[in-house]
Each structure stands twice: as C-alpha cells, then as structure tokens.
N, C-alpha and C positions, 0 to 999 in steps of 0.2 A: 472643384479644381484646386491643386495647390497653392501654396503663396508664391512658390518659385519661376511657375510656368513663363516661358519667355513670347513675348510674342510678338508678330510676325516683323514689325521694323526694331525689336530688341535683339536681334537676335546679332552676334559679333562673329568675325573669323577666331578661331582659333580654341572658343568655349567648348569644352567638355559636357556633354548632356547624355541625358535618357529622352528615347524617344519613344512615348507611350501613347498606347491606341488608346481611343475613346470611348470603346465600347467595352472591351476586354479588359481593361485597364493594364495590359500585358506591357511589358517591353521588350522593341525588337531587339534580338537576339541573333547572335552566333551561337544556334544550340550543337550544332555540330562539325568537329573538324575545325580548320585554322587556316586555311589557304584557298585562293581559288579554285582548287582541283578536289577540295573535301569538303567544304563550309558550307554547311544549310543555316538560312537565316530563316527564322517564323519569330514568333512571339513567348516571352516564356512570365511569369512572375516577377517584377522587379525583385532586384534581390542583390544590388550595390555590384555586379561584379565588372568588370572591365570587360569582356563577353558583350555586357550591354549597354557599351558609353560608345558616343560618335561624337568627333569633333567637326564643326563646319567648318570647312575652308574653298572661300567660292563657292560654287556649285557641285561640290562634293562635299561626300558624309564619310570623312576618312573611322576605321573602324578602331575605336578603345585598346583591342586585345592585340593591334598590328598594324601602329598608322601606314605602313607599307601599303599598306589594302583599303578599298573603300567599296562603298554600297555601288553596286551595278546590277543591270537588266542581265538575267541571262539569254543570250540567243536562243531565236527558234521556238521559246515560252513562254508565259505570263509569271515567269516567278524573278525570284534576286536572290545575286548571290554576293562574294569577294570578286572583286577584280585589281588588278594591278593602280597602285594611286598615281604612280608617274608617266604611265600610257592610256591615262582613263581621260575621254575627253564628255564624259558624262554631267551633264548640271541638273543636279532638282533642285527645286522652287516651292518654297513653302509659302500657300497661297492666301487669299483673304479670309477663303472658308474655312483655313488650317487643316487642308489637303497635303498632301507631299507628293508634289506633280513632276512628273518627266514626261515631257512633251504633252501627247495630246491624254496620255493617262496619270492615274493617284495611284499611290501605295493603299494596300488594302489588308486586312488582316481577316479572313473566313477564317481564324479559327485554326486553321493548320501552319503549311507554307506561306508566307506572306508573298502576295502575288500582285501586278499590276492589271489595273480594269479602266473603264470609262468612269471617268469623273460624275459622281452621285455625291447628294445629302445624308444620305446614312453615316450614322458615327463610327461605323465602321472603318469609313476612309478619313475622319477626320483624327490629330494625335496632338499630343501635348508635347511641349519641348520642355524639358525639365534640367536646368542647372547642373551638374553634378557639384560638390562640394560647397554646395550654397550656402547662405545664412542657417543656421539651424532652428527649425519654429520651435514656439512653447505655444500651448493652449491654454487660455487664461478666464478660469471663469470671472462673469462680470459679478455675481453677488458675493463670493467669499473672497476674490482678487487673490487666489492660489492657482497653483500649475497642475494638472494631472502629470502623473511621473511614478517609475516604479518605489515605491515604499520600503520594499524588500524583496529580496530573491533577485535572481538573474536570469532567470529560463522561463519559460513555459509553463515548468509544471514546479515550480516555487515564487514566481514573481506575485507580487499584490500590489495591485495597480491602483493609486487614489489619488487623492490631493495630497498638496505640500506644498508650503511657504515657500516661496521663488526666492532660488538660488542661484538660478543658472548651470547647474550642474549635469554631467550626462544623463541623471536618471531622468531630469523633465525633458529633454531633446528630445523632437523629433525631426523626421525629416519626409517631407510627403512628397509621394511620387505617384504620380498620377492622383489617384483615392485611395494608395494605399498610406500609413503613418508608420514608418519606421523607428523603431526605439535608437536613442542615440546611444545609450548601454552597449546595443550591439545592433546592428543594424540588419542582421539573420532573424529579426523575430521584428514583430510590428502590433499595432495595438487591434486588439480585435474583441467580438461580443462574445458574451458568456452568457448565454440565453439560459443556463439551467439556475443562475442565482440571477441572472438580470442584474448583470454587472458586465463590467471589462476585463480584459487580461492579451498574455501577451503569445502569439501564435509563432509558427515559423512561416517566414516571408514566402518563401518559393510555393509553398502551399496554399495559402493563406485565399482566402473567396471575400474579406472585408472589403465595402467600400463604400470609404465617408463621405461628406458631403459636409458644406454650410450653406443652410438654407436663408431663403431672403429675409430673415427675422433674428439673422445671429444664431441659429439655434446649430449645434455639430449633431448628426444626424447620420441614424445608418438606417436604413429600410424604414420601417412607420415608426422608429421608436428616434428619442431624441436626448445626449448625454445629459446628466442632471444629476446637481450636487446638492446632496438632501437636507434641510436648514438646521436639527438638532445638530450641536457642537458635539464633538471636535470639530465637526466638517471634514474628516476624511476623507469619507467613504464616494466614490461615484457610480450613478448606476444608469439604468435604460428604462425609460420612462414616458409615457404618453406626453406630445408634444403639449405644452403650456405658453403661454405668454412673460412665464416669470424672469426673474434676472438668475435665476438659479440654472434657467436651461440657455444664458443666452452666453458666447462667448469672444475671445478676442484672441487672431493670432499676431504674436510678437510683430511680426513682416507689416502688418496691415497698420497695429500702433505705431510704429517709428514713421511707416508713408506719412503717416494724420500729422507728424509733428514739423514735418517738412517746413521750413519759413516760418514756422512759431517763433515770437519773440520769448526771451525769459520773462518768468513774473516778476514785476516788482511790488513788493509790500511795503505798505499794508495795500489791499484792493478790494474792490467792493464785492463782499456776500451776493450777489444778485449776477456776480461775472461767474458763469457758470462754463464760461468758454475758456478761461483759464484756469480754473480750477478743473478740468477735465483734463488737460494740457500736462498740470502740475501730478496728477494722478497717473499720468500717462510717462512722465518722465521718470516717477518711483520707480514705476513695473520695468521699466527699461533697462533703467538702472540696477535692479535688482538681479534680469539677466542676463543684462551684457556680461562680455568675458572678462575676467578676472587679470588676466595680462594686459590688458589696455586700460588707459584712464575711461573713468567714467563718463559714461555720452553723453549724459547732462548733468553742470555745475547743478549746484542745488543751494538754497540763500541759510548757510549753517550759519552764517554769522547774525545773522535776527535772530536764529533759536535750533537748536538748544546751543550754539557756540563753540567755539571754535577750539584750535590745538596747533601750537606754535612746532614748523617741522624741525626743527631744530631740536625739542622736547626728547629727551633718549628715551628709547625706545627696549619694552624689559621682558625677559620671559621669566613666567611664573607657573608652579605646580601648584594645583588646587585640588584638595579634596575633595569630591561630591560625596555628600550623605544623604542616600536612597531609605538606610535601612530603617527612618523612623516614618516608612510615608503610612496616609490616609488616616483617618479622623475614627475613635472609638466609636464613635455611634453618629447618629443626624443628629446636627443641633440646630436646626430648624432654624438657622440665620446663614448669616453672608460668609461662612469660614474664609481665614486667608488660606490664599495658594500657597503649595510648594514650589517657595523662589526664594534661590540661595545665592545672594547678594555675595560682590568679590571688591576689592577696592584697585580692580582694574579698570581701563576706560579705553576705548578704541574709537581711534583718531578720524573722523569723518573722510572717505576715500580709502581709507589703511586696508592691507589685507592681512588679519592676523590669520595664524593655525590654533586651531584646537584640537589636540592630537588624542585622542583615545587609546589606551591598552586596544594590540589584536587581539587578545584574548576574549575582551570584554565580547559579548553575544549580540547580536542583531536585533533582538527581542531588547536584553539590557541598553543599548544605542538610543532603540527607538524610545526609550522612555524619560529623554533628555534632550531638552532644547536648548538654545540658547539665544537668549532675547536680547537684544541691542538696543539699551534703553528702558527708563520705567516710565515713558509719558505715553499713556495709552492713548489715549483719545483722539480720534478719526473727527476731523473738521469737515461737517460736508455744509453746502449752503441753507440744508432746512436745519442747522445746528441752531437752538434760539441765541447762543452768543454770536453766530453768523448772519442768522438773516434777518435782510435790511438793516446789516451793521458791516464790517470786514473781518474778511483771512487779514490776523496780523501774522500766522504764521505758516510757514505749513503745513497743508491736512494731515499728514502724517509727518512723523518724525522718529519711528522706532520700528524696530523690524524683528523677526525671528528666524531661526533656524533651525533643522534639523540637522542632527551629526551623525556618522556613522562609526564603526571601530577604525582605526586608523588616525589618519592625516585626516582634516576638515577645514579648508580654507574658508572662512570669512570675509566679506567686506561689505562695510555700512556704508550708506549714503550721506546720513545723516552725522556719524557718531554717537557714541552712547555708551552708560554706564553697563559693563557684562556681568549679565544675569544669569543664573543657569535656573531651567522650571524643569521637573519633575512632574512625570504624570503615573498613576498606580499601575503598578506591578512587581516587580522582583522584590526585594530589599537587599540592599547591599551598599557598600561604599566603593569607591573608583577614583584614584590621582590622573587628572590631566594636567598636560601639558599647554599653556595656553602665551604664547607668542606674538613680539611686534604691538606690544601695547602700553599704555603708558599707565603711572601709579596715580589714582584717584585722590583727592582728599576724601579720606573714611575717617569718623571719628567712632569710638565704640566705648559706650557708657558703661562706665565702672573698672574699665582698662585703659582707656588713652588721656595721658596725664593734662592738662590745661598746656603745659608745658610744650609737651612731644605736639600738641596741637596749634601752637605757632608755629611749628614749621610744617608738618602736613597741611595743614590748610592752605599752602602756597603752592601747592601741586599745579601744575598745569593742566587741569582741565575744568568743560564749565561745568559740570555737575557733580555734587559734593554727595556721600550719602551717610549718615548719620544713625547709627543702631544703638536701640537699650536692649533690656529684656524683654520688653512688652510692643515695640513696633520699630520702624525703619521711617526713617524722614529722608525724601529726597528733594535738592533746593539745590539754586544758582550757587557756585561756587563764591559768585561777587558778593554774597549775600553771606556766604559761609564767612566769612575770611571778616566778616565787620562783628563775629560773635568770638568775644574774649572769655567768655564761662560755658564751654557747652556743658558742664554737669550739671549747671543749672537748668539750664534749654531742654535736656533730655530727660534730666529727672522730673519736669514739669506733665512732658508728656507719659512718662511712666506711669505717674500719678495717674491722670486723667486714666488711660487705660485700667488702671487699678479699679477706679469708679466706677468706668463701663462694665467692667465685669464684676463689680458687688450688684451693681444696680440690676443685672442679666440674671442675678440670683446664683451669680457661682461662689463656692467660697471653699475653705480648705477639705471640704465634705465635697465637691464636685470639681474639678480644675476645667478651666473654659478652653475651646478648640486648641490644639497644637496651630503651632505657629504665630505669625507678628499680623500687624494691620502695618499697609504701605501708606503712607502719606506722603506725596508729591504734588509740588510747586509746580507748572505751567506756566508758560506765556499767555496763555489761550486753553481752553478750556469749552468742552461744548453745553454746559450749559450750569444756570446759576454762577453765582463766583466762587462756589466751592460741589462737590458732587458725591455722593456716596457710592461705593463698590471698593472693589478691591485691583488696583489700590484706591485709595479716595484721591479724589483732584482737588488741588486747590488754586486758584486763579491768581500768579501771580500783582495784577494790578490792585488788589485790592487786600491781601492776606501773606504777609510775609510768615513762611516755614521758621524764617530762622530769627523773629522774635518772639521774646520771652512772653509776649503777652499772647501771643496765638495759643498756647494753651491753656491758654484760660479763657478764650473766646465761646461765646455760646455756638458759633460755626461750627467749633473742631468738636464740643459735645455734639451739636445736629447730625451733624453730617456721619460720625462714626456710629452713631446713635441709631440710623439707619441701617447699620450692616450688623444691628445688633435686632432687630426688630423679629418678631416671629410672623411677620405679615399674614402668609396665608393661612395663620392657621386662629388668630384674633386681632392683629393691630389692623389690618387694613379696614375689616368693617367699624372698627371706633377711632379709624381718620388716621389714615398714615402718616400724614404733615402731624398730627397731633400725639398720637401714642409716641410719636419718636423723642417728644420730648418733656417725659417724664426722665428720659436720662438725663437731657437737658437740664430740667427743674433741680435733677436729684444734686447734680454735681454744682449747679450754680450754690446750692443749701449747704454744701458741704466745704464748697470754698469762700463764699462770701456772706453766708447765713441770712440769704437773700433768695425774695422769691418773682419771678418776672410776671408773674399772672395778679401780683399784687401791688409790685411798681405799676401796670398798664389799668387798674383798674378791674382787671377781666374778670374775677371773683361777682362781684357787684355788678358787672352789667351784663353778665350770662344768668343772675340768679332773677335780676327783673325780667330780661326777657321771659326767660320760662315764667314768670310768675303772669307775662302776657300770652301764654298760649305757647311759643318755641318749643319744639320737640326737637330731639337730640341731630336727628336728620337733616333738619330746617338751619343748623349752628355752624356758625363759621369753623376755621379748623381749633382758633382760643375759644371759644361757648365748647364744644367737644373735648378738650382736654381737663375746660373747668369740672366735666360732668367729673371725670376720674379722680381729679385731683380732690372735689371737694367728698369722694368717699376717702381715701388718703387723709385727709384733714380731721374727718369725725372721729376717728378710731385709733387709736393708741398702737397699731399696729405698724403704721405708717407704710414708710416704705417697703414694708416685708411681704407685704398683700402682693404686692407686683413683681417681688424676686419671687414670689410661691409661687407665683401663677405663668411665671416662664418657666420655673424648673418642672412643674406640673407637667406644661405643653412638651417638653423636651422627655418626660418620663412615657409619653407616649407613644403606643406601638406603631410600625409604620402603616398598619392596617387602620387604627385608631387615628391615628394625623392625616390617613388620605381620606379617610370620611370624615372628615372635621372639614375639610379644606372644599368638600363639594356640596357645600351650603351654609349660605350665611345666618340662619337663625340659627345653626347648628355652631358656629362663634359665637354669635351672642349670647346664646345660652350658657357656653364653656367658660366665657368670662362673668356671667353671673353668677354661675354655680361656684364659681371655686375662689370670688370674694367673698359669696355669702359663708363657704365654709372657712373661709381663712380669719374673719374677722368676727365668727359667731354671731351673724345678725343676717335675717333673710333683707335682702335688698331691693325686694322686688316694688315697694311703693317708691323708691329711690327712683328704678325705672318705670312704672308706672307714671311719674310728674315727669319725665324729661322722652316720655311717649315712645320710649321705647320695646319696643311689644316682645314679649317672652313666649316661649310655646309652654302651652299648659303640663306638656311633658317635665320640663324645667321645672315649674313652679310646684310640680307633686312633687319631686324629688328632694327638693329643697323644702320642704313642709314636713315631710315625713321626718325630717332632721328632728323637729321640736323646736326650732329656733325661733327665737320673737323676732318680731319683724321689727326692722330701724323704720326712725320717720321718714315720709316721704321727701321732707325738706333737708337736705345736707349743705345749703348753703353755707360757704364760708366769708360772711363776711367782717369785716375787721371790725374786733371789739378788743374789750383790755384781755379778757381775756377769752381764746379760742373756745368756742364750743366743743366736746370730745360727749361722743358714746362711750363710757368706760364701764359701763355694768347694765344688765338687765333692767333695773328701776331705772336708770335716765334713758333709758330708750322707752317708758313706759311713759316718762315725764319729760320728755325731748322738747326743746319750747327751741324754734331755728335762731341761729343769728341773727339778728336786727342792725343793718348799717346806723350809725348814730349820725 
C-alpha cells in the first residue's frame, strides 16, 4: 500500500484524490464522455490525469475533470455514472473495511463497468484513497543510504534506473498510487521489472501490470523477487533478487522516516555511543534533509557548530569558474596499493544550509556529467556505534558530516546540511577538460605550496570558513581553519610533508626510473574519527584530539609515516602474511633513519628480545607484531644492501602480471615464498636457514629454485644486536665465517 493512502477518519472535505481498487490496482475513471448523458466510469491504469481525481465534499465524490458532476448510481442498474453535483442528494460512505458504501451496497470494480453489489470481503470491493499532490516518496536503501532514481535517460527505452546520492531531485521522486511508483521525471512512465537483465526500469503508466509491495521485513518487493542493491562499489547498480534478510534488500520510504521523527528531541553532543536511539534519529534527519525541497529551509537544524563549523551570513557570497581536468584520469598500470582518488580540490566552501549552483556547459554529454561528482567536504568517516572510537565512549559529532552529488549538464542546485569544503571526484571514462560555473559560495582559506607567498597567506587564512585546505606537490592537508590561522610559515609545514611523501615513495621503490601513482595522498583533521587516533585510506584521518595537521611536528611523527605507510603496503600480494601492523613500518623505520638517524626497534630494545625469544623456541607466527618486523629488519641489517632489498621487492611485486598478482594473492605460502625468493636474490645470499630459525616453513618448490642459483646460504642467526660495531654479510667468506651478534 502507498505511504499516501488516506484513511478512513483522515479523510478531509475538499482533498483531491485517486480512488484505487484493491485488486486491480486500477483507478476509477471517466474513461468515457464528460457529462451525464455520455460519461462511463470503470477502472483504467492510474496515470495522473484529472479524468481520475474526486474531491470529497460531504457525501459526495465530486468528479476531477468537472466539479459540476459527481459519482452517482445510475437508475434502473447496478452500474455509476456523472450526475448533476447541485441536485445530487447522494452520500457514500467510506466504511471500516474500506468499502465505498451507498446504502445498503459497495462500489465494486469486476473488471469492466464499475457496478454497485452486496457488500463482501473481496478486494475487489475494497479501494485506497490516495492524496493527489502529496508529499513525493524517495525509496532509500537501508545498506548504501542512496535513492533509487533515474541515472540517465527520460523514457522507457533510454532511462537507467539505479542508485544515487540523495538529492532530492525529480529523478529520485516518486509517487505511489495504489502499487503502482510513478517517476517524478514524468509521471507517464512508473518504475517497473526487467526480468530479461533482472533489473528495473521505467514503463509507461496506463500500460504498466507492476505491483510493488513492502513486505513485513522492510524488504520492496514485486512478485517472489525482492529490490536489492548489490554490495561491490560504486553501488549503483539495483536489481531483483531472491528475498534475503540483508540490509541491502531492506528499505525506507521518505513518508515513513519523517512519521518516526515525530516528537524527537534534537541531539545534544557529546552522547553516549550505546544511544542507538539517537543516533538513528541523527541518521534519519541527514536523509531528510538531504531530500527535502530546496525552496524551504531545512526540516532539521543539524549542530554545524561542534563540527565541522560554521559561516557567518553576512560572509559575501562569490561566483567562480573552475576548471575540471578529466583529461589526465586512471592510473598507468596496478600498483598494488592504496592510489589516491581523482579529487580536484577548489578553495571554495559552501555555507551549511546554502544552496549553491553548479552550472555545467549544455553541451557537455550525459555520459561526460555522469563522470563528475561533487562531494561536500573531505571528512569521510560514517560514525556508527560499533565504531571503536564510539563504542562505550561518545558521538562527539555527527555520524556524518559530508555529502555527495551527482550533477547533470546544465543548472545543478546544491545544498549541504552540513557545509564543506567543494570537491569535485572524477570517475573513469572520457578524458577531457570542462569550465563550470559554480555559485552562492564563499572563498576558502587554501594555501598552495611553492605559490602562495607567507605574505598573501596572512590575509587568506582569515577567510571565513572553518575548514582550511593546504596543497604541495605531493598531498593535500585538510585542518580547522582555527588551527590554520595560528601557522605563520606554511612553507615550512608543507615542505615537511612533501618531504615525508618523498620518502614514502623512495621507500615504495619508486624513483626517477618509475614515477609512483598520479595524483596526491588526502590528509584530514576530524573531530572524531572511527577508529585509532589517526587511520589509513584515502584520505587518511587524522583525529583531531590528539594530532594537530597544522603542526610542524606532525610531519615528522611516526603516526603520519604509519598511517600513509599503510596506503603504501602491497598487503595482498606479501605484507599481510609478514604482519600488516608490522611490514607497514619499515617505512616507518626507514624515514625515522633518514630524519633522525634513529631506529625505534633499538630505542625499545626489540632487536634483543625478539632474537632471545627465538633463541627460546618463538617462530615467526608465535611473534608479536615488533618480534615480526625484527625478523625483516634484522636481514636489512646484515647486508649492505639495506634498504634496497625492500624497494626491489615492491617494485618486483608491482612488475607483475595481473594473472601473476591474482595467483600470488590465492595462497599464503605462495607470499611467503615471493618474499623469500626475491631477498634471497636481491642480496646474493640463500636465506632459507634465516627462515628455518624463526620457523617459518618454505615450500620445497622455493627452496630448489633458490639452490639452483648457486647461492651460499647466510647464517641462520641474523640477529642484530648492539655491538661497536654492526655485524654485515659483505662477501661470500663472512657468510662462511658468520659468528651472530653477541649483546655485551
């Protein structure tokens, strides 16, 4: 049944409705003629027209197409027709079963003429009263929190019907009448199955045999199949699917979230992680906000001022032309880490509430459109209660705070709930460049290293908004603008992290013979953060409370190596089986060596009490995540080759083919091996008594391969521990005469 249906003590004089059968899903209709002398009423396909709207007034159903006329009995038969509205002393009664009663019989629809009978249980005589111009629904899946809505096309035979980022716009409107879903695009065509892909699409109404349903489990549903948005990202796609228990098949419409919020109080922050009643609330008000109407203020205040902060209205407001650069998208090969995204940072900002435009060339193509989003905000991270910074602690902010959208050619109205820095993302296809027009927004503080003078950046950094974003060549930092504004050298601040970046990628093994992924690594400040105090991806988080962006010492923190250190890792293809927390920081090590000539595995002791353990039995599997990086570290240590062993052995993994990297990646002795073979070749010494003492088992495959080299085998002992001077394998005879480190 729709969300609009009225019933039976809702019903008012004077509302405009559809009055749809229950069985047929039809609406009664004037399908013929206009007057009492020519008008046959039956049932036809809703299909929006005034033909088939009745207004109640009293005990009459005056008629849409000629309130002159209303529903009457014809004399003499069991059928209805028009009759005169000012000499009609007829009343129906729409009853508890949701009958449409005159006197002692119901309105009844067999299919042809709609005729009057003895009042029965069949759904036949039972009808829905339907709104006309009511609220318009969105359908909202609960696992991706996007709208089904046309994608592209307008008709039937060009529409592609999928997910999309809630906007509010015509494409995701619908309007349900009876079980059918009318598109709010055009309300001639309504959303129907496409059994030959097991997909949806869009039919023409008056035709149309669809008829939806939500069933007691949330699930929307047409005949045994059930709508279902398939969990590989994008997430666009939606399709028809055997009914499931997941949250992918389960959904929510608009009508139903705003009843639920009825008498809800606002949140106040901070609140407890464990209030799952208000965090439902606070999620519910997003979605709302997302698609309420763009002409009205926003239905729910939302607390900008905890985070990410506010924008004084008085702040003038500027329209600017930005260039999009499509033409340099996707990445020369896999580099079997975390590449950054195509996002192309502006030093505009849009005022929480605001509704800016983002105007597109009509030239530009619907294919070119769809390949451009525009994100509101660089603070990703979805706060839910099983978040470990959340539970059994608090939401200090809210779960979300940044939004996206899809634009089309043209005019594209925006508006944030939140506010947030404008991003534009690129996803692959065309290559080209495109100027847009983008409106009603205010000028960010952006600093841009190696161009924005110390100078010019006393007065940009006063810009009125709260988020500041910061560009070198090598990554983007985004931070509190209160945080910005207390930084009097940013070419110091930026050239810091350039640096580090520089390192990450010697250390990755790239160098003027390989150039590392196109594009920057994001680094962004948070309030809140879901998990650790800083987090690796793209962008990486960093948790305000504990790690300020905008000092000079966070780049040289071992967090900002860890954490980007991780979006540099070749996980599946050999870090994860030699300890993900551990492989990640050899970048770590490498760059603490290069800026402090300092090693952390030697301040903690860790060399010395990973080589007694093993010397008590410990095999590598048995080893905290410091015992598993000592293993690494102390072949590093023996061999003069140092840290080259490990830039060889990513660039190795990256030289291989993707047929080669998927079979690597579908067995872990098949890592282990990869990374045995290709230190034992990098450093001319077989290494297998190395693994052999720290019990890590080779496949005899390996070890022929590695023999038939000719290579002498290194000691099994590579402990490094601290003497005057370091022990080194440097030629064949001391690996013949290898005597290990001795702690004094």
């Amino acid at each position: 049944m729709a969300g609009n249906v009225k019933k039976r003590n809702q019903l008012k004089d004077g509302e405009t409705t559809y009055l749809i059968n229950q069985s047929s899903n039809r609406c009664l209709s004037v399908t013929e003629g206009s007057s009492p002398h020519d008008a046959v009423v039956s049932t036809a396909k809703c299909a929006n027209s005034q033909s088939q709207q009745w207004i109640k007034t009293g005990g009459q159903w005056l008629w849409g197409g000629n309130t002159a006329y209303c529903l009457v009995p014809i004399d003499g038969t069991n059928n209805v027709g028009l009759g005169d509205s000012n000499s009609s002393t007829i009343s129906w009664v729409y009853d508890e079963d949701e009958r449409i009663c005159l006197g002692s019989n119901a309105l009844e629809d067999p299919r042809t003429k709609v005729i009057l009978n003895l009042p029965n249980n069949d759904l036949n005589q039972k009808w829905w009263i339907e709104t006309v111009n009511s609220e318009p629904e969105f359908l909202i899946n609960q696992s991706s929190n996007t709208c089904v809505g046309v994608r592209s096309g307008s008709r039937p035979s060009d529409a592609v019907v999928g997910m999309m980022p809630n906007s509010g716009d015509n494409q995701q409107v619908w309007f349900p009448v009876g079980n059918s879903w009318q598109w709010g695009g055009n309300r001639a065509y309504c959303l129907a199955p496409d059994y030959n892909t097991r997909s949806v699409k869009l039919e023409d109404t008056a035709s149309s045999t669809a008829s939806w349903y939500m069933d007691d489990a949330e699930r929307f549903r047409i005949g045994a199949d059930a709508l279902d948005v398939p969990r590989p990202e994008p997430r666009t796609t939606v399709i028809l699917y055997y009914p499931n228990d997941g949250l992918h098949q389960k959904w929510w419409k608009f009508s139903d979230l705003k009843a639920g919020l009825e008498g809800a109080k606002p949140a106040v922050y901070p609140f407890p992680g464990s209030d799952e009643t208000t965090y439902n609330q606070e999620l519910t008000r997003g979605l709302l906000n997302e698609l309420g109407s763009k002409s009205e203020t926003l239905l729910y205040p939302r607390d900008v001022v905890t985070f990410p902060g506010t924008v004084d209205t008085s702040t003038p407001r500027v329209t600017e032309k930005v260039t999009l650069d499509l033409s340099v998208l996707g990445q020369v090969r896999d580099f079997r880490m975390t590449v950054p995204k195509d996002w192309q940072l502006t030093d505009l900002y849009l005022a929480e509430g605001d509704v800016c435009q983002v105007i597109l060339p009509e030239t530009l193509s619907e294919a070119q459109a769809l390949q451009i989003t525009v994100r509101i905000g660089a603070h990703i991270d979805w706060l839910q209660p099983n978040s470990p910074n959340v539970s059994n602690k608090y939401f200090r902010r809210m779960p979300k705070v940044s939004e996206v959208f899809y634009v089309k050619p043209g005019v594209n109205e925006i508006r944030s709930q939140y506010g947030g820095n404008i991003i534009f993302v690129f996803s692959e296809g065309e290559h080209f460049t495109v100027d847009v027009d983008v409106t009603n927004v205010v000028e960010a503080p952006y600093y841009r290293y190696g161009q924005t003078s110390n100078a010019e950046w006393e007065t940009i950094k006063m810009r009125d908004a709260p988020q500041t974003i910061m560009e070198s060549d090598k990554c983007v930092v985004v931070l509190a603008t209160k945080d910005a504004r207390k930084v009097t050298n940013p070419d110091e601040l930026m050239s810091r992290y350039d640096e580090i970046m520089g390192m990450l990628n010697y250390a990755a093994g790239f160098d003027e013979s390989e150039d590392p992924p196109r594009g920057k690594q994001w680094l962004v400040n948070d309030a809140q953060i879901t998990a650790g105090s800083a987090h690796a991806g793209f962008p990486a988080m960093f948790w305000r409370v504990y790690y300020n962006m905008a000092d000079n010492s966070t780049p040289y923190d071992w967090v900002s190596w860890h954490e980007l250190g991780h979006n540099y890792q070749q996980r599946p293809y050999w870090a994860g089986v030699y300890g993900v927390e551990s492989t990640v920081n050899l970048f770590s090590l490498y760059i603490q060596e290069q800026l402090f000539d300092s090693d952390r595995l030697e301040e903690q002791n860790s060399y010395v009490t990973a080589a007694d353990k093993v010397d008590n039995g410990m095999t590598f599997d048995e080893g905290d995540v410091w015992d598993q990086l000592v293993f690494l570290m102390e072949i590093k240590h023996a061999f003069p080759l140092g840290w080259g062993m490990f830039r060889q052995l990513n660039r190795t993994t990256r030289a291989l083919s993707d047929d080669e990297a998927k079979y690597l990646t579908q067995d872990r002795q098949r890592q282990i091996d990869h990374v045995y073979k290709n230190l034992s070749k990098s450093v001319g010494y077989d290494l297998v008594l190395t693994y052999e003492r720290w019990g890590l088992s080779l496949s005899q495959e390996a070890k022929d391969e590695i023999e038939q080299l000719g290579l002498e085998k290194a000691p099994g002992d590579l402990s490094h521990r601290p003497t005057e001077k370091p022990c080194k394998v440097t030629s064949v005879s001391d690996a013949r005469n290898y005597t290990p480190c001795i702690s004094p």
